[in-house]
C-alpha positions as CSV (number, residue, x, y, z in Angstrom):
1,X,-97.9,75.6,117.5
2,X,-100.5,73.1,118.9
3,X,-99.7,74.2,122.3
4,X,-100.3,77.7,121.0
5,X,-103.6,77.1,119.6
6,X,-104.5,75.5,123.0
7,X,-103.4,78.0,124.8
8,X,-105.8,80.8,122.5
9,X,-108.3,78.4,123.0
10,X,-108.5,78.1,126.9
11,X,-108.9,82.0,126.9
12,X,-112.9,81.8,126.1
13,X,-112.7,80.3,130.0
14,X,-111.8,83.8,131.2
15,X,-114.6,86.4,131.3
16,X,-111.9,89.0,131.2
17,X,-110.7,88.0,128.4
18,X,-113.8,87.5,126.3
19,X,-115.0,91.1,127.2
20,X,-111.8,92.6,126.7
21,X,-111.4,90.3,123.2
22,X,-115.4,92.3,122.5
23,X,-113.9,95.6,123.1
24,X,-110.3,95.1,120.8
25,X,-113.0,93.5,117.8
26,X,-115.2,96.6,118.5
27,X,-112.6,99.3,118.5
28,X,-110.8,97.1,115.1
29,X,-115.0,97.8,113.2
30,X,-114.4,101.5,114.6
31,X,-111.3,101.6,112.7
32,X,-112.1,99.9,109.9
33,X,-115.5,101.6,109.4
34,X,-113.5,105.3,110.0
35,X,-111.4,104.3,107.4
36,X,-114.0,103.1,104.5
37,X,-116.6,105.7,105.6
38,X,-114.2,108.6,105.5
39,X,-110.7,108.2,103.4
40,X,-107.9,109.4,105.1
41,X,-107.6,113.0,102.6
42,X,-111.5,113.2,103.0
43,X,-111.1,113.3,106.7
44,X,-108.1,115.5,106.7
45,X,-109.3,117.7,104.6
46,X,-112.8,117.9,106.8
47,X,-110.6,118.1,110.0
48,X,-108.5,121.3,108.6
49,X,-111.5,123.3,107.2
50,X,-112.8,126.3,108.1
51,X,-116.1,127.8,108.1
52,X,-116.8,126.9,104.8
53,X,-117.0,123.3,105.6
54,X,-118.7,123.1,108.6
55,X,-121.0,126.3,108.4
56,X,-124.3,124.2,108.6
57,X,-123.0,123.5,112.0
58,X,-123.4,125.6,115.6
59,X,-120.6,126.1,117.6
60,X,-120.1,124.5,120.7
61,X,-123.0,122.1,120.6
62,X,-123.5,118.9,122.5
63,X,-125.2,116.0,121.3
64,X,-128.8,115.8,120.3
65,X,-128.9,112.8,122.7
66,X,-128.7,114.6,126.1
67,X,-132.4,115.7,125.5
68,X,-133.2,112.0,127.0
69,X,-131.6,113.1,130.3
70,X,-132.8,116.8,130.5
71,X,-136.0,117.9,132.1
72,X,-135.7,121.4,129.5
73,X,-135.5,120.2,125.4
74,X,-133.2,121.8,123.4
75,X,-133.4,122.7,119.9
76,X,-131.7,120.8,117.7
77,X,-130.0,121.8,114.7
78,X,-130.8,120.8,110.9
79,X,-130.3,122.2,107.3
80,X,-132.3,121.4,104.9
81,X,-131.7,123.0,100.8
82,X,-133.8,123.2,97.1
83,X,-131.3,121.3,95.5
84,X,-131.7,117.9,97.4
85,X,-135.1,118.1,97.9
86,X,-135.4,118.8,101.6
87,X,-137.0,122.0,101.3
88,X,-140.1,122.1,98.9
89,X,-139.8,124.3,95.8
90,X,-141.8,124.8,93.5
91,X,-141.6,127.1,90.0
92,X,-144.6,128.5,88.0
93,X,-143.1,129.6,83.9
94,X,-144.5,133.5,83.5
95,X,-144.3,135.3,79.6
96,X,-141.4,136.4,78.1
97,X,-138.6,133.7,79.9
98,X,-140.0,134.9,84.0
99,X,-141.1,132.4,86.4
100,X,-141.8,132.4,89.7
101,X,-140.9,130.6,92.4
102,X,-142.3,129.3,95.8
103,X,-140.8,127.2,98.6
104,X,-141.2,126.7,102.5
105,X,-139.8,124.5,104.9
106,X,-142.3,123.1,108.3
107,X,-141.0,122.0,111.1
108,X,-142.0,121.3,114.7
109,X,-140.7,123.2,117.6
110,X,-140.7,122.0,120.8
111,X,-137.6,123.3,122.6
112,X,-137.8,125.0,125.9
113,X,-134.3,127.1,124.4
114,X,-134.1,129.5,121.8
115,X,-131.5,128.4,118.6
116,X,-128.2,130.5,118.5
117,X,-128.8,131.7,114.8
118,X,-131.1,130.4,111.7
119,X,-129.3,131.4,108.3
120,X,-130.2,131.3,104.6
121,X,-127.8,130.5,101.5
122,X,-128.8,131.9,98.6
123,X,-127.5,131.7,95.4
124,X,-128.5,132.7,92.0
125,X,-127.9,132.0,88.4
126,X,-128.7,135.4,85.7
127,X,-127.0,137.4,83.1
128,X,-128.2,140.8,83.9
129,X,-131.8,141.1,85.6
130,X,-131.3,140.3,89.3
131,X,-134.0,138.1,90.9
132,X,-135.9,138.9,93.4
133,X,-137.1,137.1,96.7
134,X,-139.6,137.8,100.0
135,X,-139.1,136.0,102.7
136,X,-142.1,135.0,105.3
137,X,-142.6,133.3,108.8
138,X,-145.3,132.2,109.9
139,X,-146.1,131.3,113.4
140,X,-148.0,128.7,115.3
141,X,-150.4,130.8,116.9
142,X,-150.9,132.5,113.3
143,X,-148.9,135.4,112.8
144,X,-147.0,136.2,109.9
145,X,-143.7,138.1,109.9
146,X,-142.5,139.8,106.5
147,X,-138.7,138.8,106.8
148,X,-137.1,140.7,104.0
149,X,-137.0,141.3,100.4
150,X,-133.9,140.7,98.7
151,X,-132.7,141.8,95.1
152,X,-129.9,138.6,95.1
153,X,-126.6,138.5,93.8
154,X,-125.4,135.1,92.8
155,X,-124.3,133.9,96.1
156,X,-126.1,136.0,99.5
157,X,-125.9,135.2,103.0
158,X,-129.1,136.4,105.3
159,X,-128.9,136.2,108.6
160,X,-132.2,136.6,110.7
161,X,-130.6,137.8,113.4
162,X,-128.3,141.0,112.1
163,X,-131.4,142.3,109.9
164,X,-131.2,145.8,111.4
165,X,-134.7,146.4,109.1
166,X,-135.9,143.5,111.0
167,X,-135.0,144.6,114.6
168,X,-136.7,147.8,114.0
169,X,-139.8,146.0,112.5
170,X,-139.5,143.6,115.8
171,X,-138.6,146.6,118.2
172,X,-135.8,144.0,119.8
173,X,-132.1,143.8,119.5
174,X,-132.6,139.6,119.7
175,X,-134.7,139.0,116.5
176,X,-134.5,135.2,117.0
177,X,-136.7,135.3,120.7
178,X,-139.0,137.4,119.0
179,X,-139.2,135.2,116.6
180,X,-140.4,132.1,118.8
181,X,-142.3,134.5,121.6
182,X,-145.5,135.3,122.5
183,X,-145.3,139.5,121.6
184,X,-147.7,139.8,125.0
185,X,-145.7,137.7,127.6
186,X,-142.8,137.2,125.8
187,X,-143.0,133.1,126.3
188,X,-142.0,130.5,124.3
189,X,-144.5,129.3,122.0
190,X,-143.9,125.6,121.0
191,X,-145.7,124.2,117.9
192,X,-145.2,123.9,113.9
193,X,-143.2,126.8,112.3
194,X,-143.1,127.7,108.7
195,X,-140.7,129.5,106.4
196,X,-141.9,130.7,103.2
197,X,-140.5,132.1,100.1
198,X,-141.4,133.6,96.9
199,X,-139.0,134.8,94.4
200,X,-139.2,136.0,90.6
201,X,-136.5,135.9,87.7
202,X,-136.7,137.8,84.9
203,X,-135.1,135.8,82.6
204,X,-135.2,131.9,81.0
205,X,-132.2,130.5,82.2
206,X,-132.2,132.2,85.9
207,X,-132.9,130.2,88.9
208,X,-132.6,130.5,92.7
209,X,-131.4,127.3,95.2
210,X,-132.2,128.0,98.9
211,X,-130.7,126.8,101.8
212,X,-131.9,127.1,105.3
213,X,-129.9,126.4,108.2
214,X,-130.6,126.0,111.7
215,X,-128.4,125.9,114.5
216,X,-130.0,124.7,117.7
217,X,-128.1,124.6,120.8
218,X,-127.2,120.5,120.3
219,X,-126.1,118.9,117.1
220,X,-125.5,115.0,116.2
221,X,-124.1,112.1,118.1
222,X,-121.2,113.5,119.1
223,X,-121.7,117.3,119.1
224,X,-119.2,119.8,117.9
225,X,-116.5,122.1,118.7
226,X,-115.1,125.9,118.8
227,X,-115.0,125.6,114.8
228,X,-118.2,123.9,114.1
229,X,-116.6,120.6,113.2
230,X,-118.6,117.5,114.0
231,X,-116.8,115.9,116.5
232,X,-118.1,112.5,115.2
233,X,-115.0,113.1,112.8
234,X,-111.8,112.9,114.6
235,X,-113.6,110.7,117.5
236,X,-113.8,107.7,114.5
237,X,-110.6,108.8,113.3
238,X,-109.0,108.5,116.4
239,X,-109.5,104.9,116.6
240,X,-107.5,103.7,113.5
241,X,-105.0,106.6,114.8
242,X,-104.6,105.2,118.6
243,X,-104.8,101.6,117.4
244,X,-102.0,101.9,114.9
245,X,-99.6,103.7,117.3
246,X,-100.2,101.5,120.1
247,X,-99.7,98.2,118.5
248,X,-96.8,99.6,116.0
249,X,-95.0,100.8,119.1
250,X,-95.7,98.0,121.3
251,X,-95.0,95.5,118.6
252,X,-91.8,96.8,117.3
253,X,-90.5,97.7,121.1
254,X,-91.7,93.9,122.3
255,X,-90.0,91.9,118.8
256,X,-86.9,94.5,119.0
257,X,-86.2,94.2,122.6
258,X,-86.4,90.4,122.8
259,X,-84.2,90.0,118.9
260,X,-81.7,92.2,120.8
261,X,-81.8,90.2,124.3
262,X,-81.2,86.8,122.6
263,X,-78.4,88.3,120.9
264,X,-76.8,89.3,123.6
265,X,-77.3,86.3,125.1
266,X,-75.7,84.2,122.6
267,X,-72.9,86.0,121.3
268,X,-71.9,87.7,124.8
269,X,-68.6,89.0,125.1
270,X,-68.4,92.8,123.3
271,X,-72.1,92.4,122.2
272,X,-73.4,91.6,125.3
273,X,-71.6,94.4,127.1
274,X,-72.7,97.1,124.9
275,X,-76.1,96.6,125.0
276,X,-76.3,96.3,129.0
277,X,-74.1,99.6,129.0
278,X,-76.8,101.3,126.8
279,X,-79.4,99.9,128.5
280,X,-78.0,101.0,131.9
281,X,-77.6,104.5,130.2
282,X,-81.2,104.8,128.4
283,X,-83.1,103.6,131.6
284,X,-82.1,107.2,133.6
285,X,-82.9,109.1,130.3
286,X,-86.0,111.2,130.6
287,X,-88.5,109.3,128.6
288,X,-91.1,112.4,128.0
289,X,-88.6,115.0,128.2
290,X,-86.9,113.6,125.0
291,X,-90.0,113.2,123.4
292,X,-91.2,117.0,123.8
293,X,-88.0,118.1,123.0
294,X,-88.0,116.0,119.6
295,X,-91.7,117.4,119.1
296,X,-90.9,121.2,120.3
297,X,-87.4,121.4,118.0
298,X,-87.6,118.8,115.3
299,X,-91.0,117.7,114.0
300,X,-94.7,116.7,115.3
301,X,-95.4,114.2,113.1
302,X,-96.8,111.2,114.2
303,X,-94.3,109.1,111.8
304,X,-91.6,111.0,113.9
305,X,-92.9,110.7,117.2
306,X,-93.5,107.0,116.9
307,X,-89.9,106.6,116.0
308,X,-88.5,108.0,118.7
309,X,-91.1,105.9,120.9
310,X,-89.8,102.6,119.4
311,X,-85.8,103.7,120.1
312,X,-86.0,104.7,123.2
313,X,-88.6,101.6,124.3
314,X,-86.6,99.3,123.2
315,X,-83.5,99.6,125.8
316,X,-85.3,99.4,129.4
317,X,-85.5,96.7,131.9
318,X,-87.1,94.2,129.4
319,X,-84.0,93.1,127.9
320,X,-82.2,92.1,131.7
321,X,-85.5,90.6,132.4
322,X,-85.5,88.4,129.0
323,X,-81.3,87.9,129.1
324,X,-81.9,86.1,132.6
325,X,-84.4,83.5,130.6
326,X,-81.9,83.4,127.2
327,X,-79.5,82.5,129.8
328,X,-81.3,79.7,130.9
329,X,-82.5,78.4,128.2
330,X,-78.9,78.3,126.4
331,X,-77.9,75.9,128.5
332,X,-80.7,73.5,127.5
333,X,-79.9,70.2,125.8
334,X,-82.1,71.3,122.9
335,X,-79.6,74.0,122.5
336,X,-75.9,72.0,123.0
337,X,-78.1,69.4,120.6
338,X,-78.0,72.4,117.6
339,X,-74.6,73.4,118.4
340,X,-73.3,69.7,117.9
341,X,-75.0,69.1,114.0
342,X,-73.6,72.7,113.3
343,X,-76.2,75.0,113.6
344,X,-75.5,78.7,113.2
345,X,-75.5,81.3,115.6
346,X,-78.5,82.8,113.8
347,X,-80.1,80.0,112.8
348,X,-79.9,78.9,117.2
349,X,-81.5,82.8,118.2
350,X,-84.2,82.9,115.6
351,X,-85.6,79.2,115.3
352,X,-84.8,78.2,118.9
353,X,-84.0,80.8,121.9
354,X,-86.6,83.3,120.5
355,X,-89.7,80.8,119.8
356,X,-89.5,79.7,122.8
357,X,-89.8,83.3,124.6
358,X,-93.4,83.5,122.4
359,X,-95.7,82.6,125.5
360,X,-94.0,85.5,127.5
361,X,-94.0,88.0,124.5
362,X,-97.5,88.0,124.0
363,X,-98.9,88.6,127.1
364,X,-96.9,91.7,127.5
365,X,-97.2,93.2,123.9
366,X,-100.7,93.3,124.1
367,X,-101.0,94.7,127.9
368,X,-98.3,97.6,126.9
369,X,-100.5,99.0,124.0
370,X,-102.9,101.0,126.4
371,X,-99.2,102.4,127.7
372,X,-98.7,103.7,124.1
373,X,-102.1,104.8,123.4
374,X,-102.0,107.2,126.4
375,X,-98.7,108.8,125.6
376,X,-99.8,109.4,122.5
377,X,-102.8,111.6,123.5
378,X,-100.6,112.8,126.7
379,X,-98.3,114.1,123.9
380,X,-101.1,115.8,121.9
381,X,-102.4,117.2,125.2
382,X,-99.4,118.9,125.7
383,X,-100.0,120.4,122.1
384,X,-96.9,118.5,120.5
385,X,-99.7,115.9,118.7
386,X,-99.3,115.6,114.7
387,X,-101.5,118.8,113.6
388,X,-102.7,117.3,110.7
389,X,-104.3,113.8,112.2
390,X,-107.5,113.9,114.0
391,X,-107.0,112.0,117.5
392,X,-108.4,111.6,120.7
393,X,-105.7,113.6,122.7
394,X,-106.5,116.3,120.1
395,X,-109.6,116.7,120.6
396,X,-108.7,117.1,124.6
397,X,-106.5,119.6,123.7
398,X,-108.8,121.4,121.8
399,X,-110.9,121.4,124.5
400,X,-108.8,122.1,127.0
401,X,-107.3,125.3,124.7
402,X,-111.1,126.6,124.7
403,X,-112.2,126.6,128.2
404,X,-114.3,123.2,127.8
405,X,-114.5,122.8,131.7
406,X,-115.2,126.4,133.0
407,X,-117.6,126.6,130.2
408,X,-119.6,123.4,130.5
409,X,-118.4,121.6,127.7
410,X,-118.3,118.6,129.1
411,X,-119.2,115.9,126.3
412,X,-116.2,118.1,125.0
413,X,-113.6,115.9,126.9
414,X,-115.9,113.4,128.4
415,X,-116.2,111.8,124.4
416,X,-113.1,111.1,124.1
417,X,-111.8,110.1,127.6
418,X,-113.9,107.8,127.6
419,X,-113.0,105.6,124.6
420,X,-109.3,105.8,125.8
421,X,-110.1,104.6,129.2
422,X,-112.6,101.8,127.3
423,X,-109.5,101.2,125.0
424,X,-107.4,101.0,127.6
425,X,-109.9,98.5,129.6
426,X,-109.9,96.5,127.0
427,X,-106.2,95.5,126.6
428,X,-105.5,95.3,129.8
429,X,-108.4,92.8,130.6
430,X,-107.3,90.6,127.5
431,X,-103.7,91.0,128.5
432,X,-103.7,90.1,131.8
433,X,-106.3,86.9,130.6
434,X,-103.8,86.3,128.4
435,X,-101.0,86.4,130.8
436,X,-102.9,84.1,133.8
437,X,-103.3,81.4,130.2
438,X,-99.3,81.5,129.1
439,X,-98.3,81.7,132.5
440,X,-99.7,78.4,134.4
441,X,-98.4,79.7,137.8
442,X,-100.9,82.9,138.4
443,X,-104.0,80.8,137.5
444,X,-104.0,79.7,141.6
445,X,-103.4,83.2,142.5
């Protein structure tokens, strides 16, 4: 244990291995924070809705942040509603149980791109006498366009830019340029917008909520996809997702392969026949293949899927690589010493041929978790991922389903790429640190 602890120790000497230790402890806080931030039914139930989730959202929007590396700006996408606060409303009482009812929303616009859509939600709360609402915009070079006027039901969607009243008012087909043009040139004018609106009820207890959306062409940190999801989402989720299959997999293929080894090993005869024979036999199976069968014919699930990983990891070359140590190291003193006081069989594979294989287990666990993470997304990239679970390879697949590339979606698959390759850096940089510490004879190499 001391010799352990010494061992852990002398890894801080490695640069490798104290950035690749940064990268595990950052990805760990990713997980951990996915996971408190957003409970697993929250997120699933985010990840599998529809337009009435995610309709504050454009579709197909990078991140806000590319406007640092853009000479053009453009707009970005916000909502703002009544009911929070966001937008300013403000109600007057009339006689006899009427009021009425003013609010507006300012905001600068400085975008050298027009937004895809600007939307409002309205809803509505009456017995019998509808209310009533005019809607305004006013521009920064003065003008002010009458919108519409609405009778309103108790929940209305108005669209700016399929107001046919509107288009003829504009004399356009694309109400939202003419919205933000000059009428003579027909350029951009950048400054402070305003939306206003005044509504009436007719009786005590009505009231009307307003909600203004506006979807720019970029949205968030992470941007969003062909169904308006925030693609922050499953690229947190992912993290818990890819970290718990790799080390699962690589954990329970590592622990089973050596347990099974050492048995061999010790017991020989029969045993240790039948597990070379089904090693020999398992190592020309078609890894992948097996595994998109299982996904095509039987199930998707992740539960499933890791499985069938963990079976048919754990008979490969590994266990004639760790029977050629056991071998060794059952000749050792140490070992004829247990057999003379009358040790078990068990009692000799767990407490004394296995402990000692530690140092070599380690190293390897950790470097063959990057190997997991990638089939995992490989699988979900080939469609056969768990559909319910927001992952990395999912969000490739996505991507790749949609025509990210010919359209230039690229944060699309760039996003999460990258934090497989940075996951993957990171193991293998602590692994092979790791590896160079347990193994004394590759630190002169």
């Amino acid at each position: 244990m001391n010799s352990l602890k010494n061992s852990l120790r002398s890894l801080f000497y490695y640069p490798s291995a104290v950035l690749g230790m940064l990268v595990v402890f950052l990805l760990v806080f990713l997980a951990v924070y996915a996971m408190i931030k957003i409970p697993y039914n929250e997120a699933i139930r985010l990840w599998r809705g529809g337009e009435e989730v995610w309709y504050q959202n454009p579709k197909f929007a990078p991140p806000s942040w590319i406007n640092f590396f853009s000479s053009k700006k453009y707009a970005e996408s916000f909502a703002v509603r009544t009911s929070d606060g966001s937008m300013v409303k403000e109600v007057t009482p009339g006689a006899e149980g009427t009021s009425t009812m003013e609010a507006s929303y300012t905001f600068d616009f400085m975008s050298d791109y027009y937004p895809q859509d600007i939307i409002l939600y309205l809803t509505s709360n009456y017995q019998e006498k509808q209310p009533f609402i005019s809607a305004e915009w006013l521009t920064p070079d003065g003008r002010k366009i009458r919108l519409t006027n609405l009778a309103l039901s108790q929940k209305q969607t108005y669209r700016f830019s399929q107001d046919a009243k509107l288009k003829t008012k504009l004399r356009t087909d694309d109400i939202i340029p003419a919205l933000f043009s000059d009428p003579e040139t027909g350029d951009i004018i950048k400054g402070q917008y305003q939306l206003l609106i005044t509504g009436a009820t007719f009786e005590p207890e009505s009231d009307i909520n307003i909600e203004f959306v506006f979807h720019g062409q970029v949205f968030g940190i992470a941007g969003t996809d062909h169904a308006r999801r925030d693609l922050v989402l499953p690229l947190l989720w992912g993290a818990p997702v890819a970290l718990a299959f790799g080390l699962l997999a690589s954990l329970g293929t590592s622990v089973l392969t050596m347990v099974i080894a050492a048995v061999g090993t010790w017991y020989g005869g029969w045993v240790d026949e039948l597990i070379q024979r089904i090693t020999e036999i398992n190592i020309v199976l078609p890894f992948l293949s097996i595994l998109i069968m299982i996904g095509t014919f039987y199930s998707r699930s992740i539960w499933v899927i890791l499985g069938a990983t963990i079976l048919l990891s754990i008979f490969t070359t590994s266990i004639k690589a760790y029977r050629s140590i056991f071998v060794q190291v059952k000749e050792s003193m140490y070992i004829e010493a247990a057999r003379a006081y009358g040790a078990s069989g068990s009692r000799i594979v767990f407490l004394y041929l296995i402990p000692r294989m530690i140092p070599l287990l380690i190293p390897g666990l950790v470097s063959s978790v990057p190997a997991f993470v990638f089939l995992e997304a490989s699988l979900a990239l080939l469609g056969l991922g768990d559909p319910v679970l927001p992952t990395w390879g999912k969000i490739i697949e996505n991507a790749n389903s949609n025509g990210a590339l010919y359209r230039g979606y690229y944060y699309w698959i760039l996003e999460p790429a990258t934090l497989l390759m940075i996951t993957g850096l990171g193991f293998a940089m602590l692994g092979f640190a790791l590896d160079r510490v347990f193994n004394p004879k590759l630190r002169d190499v």
